[in-house]
C-alpha positions as a Markdown table, in Angstrom:
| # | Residue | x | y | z |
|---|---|---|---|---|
| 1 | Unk | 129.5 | 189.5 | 89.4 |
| 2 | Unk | 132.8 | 188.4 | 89.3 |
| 3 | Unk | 134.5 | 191.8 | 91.0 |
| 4 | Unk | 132.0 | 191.0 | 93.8 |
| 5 | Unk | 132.9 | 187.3 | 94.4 |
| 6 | Unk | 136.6 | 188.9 | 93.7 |
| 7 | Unk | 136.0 | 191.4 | 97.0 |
| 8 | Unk | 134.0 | 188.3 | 98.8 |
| 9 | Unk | 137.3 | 186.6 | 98.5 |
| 10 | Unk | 139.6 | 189.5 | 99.8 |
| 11 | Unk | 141.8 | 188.2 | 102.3 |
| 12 | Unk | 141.3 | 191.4 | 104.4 |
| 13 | Unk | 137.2 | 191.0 | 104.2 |
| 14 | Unk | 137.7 | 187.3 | 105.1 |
| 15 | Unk | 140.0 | 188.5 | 108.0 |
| 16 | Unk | 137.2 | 191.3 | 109.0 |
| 17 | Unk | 133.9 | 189.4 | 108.8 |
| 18 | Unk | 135.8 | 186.9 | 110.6 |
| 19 | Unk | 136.8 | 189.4 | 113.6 |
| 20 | Unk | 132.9 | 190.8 | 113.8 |
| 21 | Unk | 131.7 | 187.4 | 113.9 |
| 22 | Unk | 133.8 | 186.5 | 116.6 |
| 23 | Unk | 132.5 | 189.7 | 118.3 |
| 24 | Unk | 129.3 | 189.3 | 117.4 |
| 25 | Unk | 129.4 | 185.5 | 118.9 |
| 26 | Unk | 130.4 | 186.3 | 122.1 |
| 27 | Unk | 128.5 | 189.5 | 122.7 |
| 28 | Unk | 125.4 | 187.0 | 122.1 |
| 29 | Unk | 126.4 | 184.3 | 124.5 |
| 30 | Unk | 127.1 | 187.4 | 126.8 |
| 31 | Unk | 123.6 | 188.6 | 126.3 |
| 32 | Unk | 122.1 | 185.1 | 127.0 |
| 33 | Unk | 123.9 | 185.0 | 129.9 |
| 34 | Unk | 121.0 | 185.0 | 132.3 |
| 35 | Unk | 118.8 | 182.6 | 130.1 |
| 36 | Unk | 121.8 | 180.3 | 129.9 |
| 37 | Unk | 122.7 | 180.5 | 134.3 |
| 38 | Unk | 118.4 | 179.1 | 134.3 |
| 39 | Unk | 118.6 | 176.6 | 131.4 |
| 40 | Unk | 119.3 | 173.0 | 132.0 |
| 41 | Unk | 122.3 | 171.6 | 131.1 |
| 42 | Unk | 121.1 | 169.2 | 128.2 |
| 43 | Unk | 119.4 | 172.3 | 126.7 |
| 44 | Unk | 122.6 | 174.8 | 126.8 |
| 45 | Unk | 123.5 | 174.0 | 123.5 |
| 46 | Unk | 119.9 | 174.5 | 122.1 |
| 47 | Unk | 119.5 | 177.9 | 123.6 |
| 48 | Unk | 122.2 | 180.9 | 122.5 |
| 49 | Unk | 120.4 | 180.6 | 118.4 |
| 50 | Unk | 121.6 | 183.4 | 117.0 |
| 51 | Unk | 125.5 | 183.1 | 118.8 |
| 52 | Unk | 125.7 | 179.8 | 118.1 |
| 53 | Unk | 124.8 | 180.7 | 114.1 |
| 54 | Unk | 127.7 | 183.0 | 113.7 |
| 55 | Unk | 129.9 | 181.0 | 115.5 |
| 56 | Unk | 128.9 | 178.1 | 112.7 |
| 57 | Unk | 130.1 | 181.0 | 110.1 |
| 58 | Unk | 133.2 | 181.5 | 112.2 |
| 59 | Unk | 133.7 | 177.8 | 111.3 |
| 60 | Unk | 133.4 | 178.6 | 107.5 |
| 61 | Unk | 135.5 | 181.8 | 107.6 |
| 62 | Unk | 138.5 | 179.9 | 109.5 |
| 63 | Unk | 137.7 | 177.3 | 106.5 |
| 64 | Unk | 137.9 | 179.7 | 103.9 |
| 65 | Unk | 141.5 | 181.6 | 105.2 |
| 66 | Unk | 142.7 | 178.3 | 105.8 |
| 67 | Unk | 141.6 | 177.3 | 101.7 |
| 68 | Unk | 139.3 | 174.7 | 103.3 |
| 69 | Unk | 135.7 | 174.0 | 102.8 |
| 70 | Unk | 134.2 | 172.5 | 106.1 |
| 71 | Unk | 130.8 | 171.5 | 104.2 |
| 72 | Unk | 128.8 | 170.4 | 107.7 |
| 73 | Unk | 129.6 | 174.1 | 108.9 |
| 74 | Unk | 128.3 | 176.0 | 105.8 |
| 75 | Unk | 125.0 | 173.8 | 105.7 |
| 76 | Unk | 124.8 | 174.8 | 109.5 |
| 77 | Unk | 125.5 | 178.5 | 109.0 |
| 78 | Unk | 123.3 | 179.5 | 105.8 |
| 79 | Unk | 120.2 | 177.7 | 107.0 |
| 80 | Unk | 120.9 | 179.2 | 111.0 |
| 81 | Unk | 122.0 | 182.6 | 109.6 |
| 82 | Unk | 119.4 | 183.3 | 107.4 |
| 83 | Unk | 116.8 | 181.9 | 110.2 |
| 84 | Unk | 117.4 | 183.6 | 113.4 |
| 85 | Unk | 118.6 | 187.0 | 111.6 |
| 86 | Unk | 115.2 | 187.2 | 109.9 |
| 87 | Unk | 113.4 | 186.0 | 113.1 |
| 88 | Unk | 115.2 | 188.7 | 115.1 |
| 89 | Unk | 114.1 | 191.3 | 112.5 |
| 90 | Unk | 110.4 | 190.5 | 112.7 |
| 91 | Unk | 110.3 | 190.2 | 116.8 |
| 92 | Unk | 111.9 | 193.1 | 116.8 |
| 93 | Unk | 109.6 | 194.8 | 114.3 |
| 94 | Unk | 106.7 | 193.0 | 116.5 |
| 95 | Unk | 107.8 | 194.9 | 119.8 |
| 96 | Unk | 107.7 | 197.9 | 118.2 |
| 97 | Unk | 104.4 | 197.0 | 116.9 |
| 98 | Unk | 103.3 | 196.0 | 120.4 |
| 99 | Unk | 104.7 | 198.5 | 122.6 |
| 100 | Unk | 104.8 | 201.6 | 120.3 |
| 101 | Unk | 108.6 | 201.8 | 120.8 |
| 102 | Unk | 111.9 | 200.5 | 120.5 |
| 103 | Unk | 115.2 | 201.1 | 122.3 |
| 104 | Unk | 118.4 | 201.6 | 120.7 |
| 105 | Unk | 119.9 | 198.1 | 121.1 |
| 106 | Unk | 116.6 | 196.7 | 119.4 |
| 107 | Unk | 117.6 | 198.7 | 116.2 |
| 108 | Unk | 121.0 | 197.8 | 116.3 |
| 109 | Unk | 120.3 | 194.1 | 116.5 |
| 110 | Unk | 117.4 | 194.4 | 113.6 |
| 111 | Unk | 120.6 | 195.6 | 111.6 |
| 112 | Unk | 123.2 | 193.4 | 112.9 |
| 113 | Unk | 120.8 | 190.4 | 112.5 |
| 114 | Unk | 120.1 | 191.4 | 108.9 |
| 115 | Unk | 124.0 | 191.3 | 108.1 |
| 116 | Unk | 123.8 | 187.6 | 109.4 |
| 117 | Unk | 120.9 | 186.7 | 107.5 |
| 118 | Unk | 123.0 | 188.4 | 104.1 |
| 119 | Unk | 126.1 | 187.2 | 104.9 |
| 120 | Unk | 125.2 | 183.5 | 104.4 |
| 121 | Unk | 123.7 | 183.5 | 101.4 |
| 122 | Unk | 126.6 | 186.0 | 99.7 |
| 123 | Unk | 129.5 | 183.9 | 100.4 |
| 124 | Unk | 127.4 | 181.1 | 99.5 |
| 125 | Unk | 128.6 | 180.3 | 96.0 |
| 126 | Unk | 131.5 | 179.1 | 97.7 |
| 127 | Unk | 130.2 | 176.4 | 99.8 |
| 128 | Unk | 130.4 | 172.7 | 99.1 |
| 129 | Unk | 127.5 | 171.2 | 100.9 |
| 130 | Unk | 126.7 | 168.0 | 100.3 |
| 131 | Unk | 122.8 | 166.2 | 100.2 |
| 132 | Unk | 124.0 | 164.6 | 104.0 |
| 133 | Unk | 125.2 | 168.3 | 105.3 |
| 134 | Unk | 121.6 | 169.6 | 104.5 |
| 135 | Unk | 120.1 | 167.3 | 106.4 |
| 136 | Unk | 121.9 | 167.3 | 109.6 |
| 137 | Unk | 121.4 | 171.0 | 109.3 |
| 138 | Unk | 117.9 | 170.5 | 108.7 |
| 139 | Unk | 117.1 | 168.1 | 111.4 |
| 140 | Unk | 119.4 | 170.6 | 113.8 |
| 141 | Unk | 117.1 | 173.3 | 112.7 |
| 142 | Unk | 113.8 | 171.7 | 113.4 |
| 143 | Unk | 114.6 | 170.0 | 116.6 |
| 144 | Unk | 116.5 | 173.9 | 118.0 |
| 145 | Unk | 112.2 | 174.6 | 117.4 |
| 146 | Unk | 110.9 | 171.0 | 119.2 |
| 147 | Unk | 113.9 | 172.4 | 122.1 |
| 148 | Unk | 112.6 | 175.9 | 122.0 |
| 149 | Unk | 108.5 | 175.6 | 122.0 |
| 150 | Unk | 107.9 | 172.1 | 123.3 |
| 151 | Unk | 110.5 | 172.9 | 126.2 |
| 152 | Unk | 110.1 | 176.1 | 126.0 |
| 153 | Unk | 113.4 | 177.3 | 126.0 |
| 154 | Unk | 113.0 | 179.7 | 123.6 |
| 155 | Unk | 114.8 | 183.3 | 123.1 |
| 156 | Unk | 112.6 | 185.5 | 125.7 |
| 157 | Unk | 110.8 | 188.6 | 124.4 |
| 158 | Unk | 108.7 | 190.0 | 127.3 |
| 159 | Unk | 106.5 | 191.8 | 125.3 |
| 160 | Unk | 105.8 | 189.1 | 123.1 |
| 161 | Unk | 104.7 | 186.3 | 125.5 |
| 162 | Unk | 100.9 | 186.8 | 124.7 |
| 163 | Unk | 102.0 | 185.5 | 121.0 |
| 164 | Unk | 104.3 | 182.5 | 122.1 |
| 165 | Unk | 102.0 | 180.3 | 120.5 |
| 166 | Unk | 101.8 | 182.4 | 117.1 |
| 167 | Unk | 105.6 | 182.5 | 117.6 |
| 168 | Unk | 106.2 | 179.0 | 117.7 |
| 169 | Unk | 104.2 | 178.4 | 114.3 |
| 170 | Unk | 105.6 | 181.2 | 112.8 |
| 171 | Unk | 109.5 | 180.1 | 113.8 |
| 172 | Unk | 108.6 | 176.0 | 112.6 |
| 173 | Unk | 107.9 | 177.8 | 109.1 |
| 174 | Unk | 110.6 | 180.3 | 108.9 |
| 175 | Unk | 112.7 | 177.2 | 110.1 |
| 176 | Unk | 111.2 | 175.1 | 106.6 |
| 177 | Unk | 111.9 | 178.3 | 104.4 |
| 178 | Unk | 115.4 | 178.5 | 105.9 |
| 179 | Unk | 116.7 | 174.8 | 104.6 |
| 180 | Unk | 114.6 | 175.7 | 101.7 |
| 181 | Unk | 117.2 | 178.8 | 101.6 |
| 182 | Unk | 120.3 | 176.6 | 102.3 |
| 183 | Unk | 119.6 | 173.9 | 99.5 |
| 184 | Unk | 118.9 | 176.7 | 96.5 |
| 185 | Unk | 122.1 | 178.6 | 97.7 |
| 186 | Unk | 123.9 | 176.1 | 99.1 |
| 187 | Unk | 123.5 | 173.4 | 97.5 |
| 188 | Unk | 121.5 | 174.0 | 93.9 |
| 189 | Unk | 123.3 | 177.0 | 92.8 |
| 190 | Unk | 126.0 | 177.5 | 90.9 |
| 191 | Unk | 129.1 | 177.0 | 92.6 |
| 192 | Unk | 132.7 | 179.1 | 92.0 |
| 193 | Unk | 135.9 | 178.5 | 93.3 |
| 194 | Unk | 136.9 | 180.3 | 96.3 |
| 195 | Unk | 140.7 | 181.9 | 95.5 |
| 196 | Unk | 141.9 | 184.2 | 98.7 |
| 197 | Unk | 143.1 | 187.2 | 97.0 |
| 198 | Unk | 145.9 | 188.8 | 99.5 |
């Protein structure tokens, strides 16, 4: 394990993950673009999930390069990483249940949404989240659901409007699993010492 947390902490990898998640952020803002022109201003922050995830681990990346641990950040990122990637997987998965088919950009974000979804809980060991991190995160996480399906401002699948309600449920539990996720990695597990190897 150690050769793995030894390439986790490979300057050049921290440099790289950091560059793809800076991508990755603004391509997703990008792509909520027109949800974002017809969302209300107090809701903006609420809407981009997925963006605004990886930008958390942007946060955490910059942290680590910078030998830093920025604890609120990593609490933020593992619980919103692991959520919205494995909540893109399964809408994804859904539509192509649905609708018999899938275009290309829906398997490319089941896989980049998967990376997110990993990438929090691998670097995890590293993290130094505190019992008051977690629950910010948490109470972020569950009121990003009150925002998305009592407001309905949530992520727009056409396909998938029939299930909104089903949705909803679904997402509120995923959201429970998810700072479930972020205490037993982030929090309850061993923790090692994050040296940036040049």
């Amino acid at each position: 394990m150690n050769i793995i947390y030894s390439w986790l902490a490979n300057r050049q990898m921290l440099f790289l993950l950091l560059m793809i998640n800076i991508f990755g952020t603004l391509f997703g803002y990008y792509w909520y673009g027109s949800q974002l022109a017809n969302t209300p201003t107090i809701f903006l922050a609420f809407v981009p999930d997925s963006p605004t995830a990886s930008l958390f681990f942007v946060f955490v990346l910059l942290g680590f390069l910078l030998k830093r641990n920025f604890g609120l950040m990593e609490a933020l990122a593992i619980i919103t990483l692991f959520k919205y990637g494995l909540w893109a997987v399964v809408m994804n998965v859904l539509t192509l249940m649905t609708t018999g088919s899938l275009p290309w950009e829906g398997y490319m974000l089941m896989a980049s949404h998967l990376g997110m979804a990993i990438q929090g809980i691998l670097y995890s060991p590293f993290y130094r989240i505190k019992p008051w991190h977690l629950v910010v995160a948490g109470i972020w996480t569950i009121h990003n659901d009150i925002i998305d399906y009592v407001f309905e401002m949530m992520p727009i699948y056409r396909d998938l409007l029939v299930y909104m309600n089903s949705i909803g449920y679904f997402t509120f539990w995923l959201s429970i699993l998810s700072i479930f996720v972020g205490w037993y990695f982030g929090f309850r597990k061993k923790r090692f010492t994050l040296s940036i190897i040049n």
